[in-house]
C-alpha positions as CSV (number, residue, x, y, z in Angstrom):
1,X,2.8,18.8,0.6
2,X,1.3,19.9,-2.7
3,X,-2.6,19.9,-2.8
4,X,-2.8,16.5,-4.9
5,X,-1.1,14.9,-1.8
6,X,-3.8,16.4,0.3
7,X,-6.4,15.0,-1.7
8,X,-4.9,11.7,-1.3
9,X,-5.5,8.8,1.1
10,X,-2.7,6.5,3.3
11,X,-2.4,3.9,5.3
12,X,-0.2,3.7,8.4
13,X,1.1,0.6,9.3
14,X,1.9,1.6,13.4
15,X,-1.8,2.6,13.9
16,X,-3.5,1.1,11.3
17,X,-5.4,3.7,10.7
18,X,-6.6,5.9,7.1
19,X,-5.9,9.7,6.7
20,X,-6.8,11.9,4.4
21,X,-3.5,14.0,3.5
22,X,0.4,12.7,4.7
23,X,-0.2,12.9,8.5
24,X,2.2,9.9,9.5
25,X,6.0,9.5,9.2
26,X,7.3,8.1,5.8
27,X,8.6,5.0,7.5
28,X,4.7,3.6,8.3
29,X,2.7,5.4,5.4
30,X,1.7,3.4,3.1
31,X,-0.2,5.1,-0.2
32,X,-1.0,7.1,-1.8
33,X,-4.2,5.6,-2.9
34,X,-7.1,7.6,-4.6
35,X,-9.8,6.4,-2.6
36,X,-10.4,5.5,1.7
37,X,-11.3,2.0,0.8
38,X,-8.3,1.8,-1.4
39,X,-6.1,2.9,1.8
40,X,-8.4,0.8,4.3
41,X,-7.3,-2.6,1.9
42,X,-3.6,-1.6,1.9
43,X,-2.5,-4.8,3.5
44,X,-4.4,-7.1,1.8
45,X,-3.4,-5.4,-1.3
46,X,0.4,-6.0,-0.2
47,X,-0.3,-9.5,0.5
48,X,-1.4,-10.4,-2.6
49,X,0.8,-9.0,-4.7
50,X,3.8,-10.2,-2.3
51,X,1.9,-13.8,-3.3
52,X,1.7,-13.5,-6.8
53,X,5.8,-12.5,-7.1
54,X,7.2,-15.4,-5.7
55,X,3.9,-17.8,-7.2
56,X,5.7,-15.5,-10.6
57,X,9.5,-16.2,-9.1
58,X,8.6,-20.1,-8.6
59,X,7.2,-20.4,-11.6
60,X,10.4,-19.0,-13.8
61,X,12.4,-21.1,-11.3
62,X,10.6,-24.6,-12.6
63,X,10.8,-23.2,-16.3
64,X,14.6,-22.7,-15.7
């Protein structure tokens, strides 16, 4: 892990818990993110832009 990675924050999607640093397995981390309330609003983050691709996808679809 290089010292920018340990300055960094994650998300992991088992626990949902924050760290400071890559302290869960790849398969549940989400991140990096610069800041803890970045990493806390990981989810929400996901969810909206999982929204606005297919609201973007539906939209090219009617156009078509």
């Amino acid at each position: 892990m290089s010292e920018n990675d340990a300055q960094k924050w994650y998300y992991d999607t088992k626990t949902g818990q924050v760290s400071q640093g890559k302290d869960s397995a790849w398969d549940s981390r989400m991140g990096p993110y610069d800041s803890r309330e970045e990493a806390e609003a990981a989810i929400e983050t996901a969810q909206q832009r999982t929204c606005l691709l297919y609201t973007s996808d539906a939209a090219d679809e009617r156009s078509s």
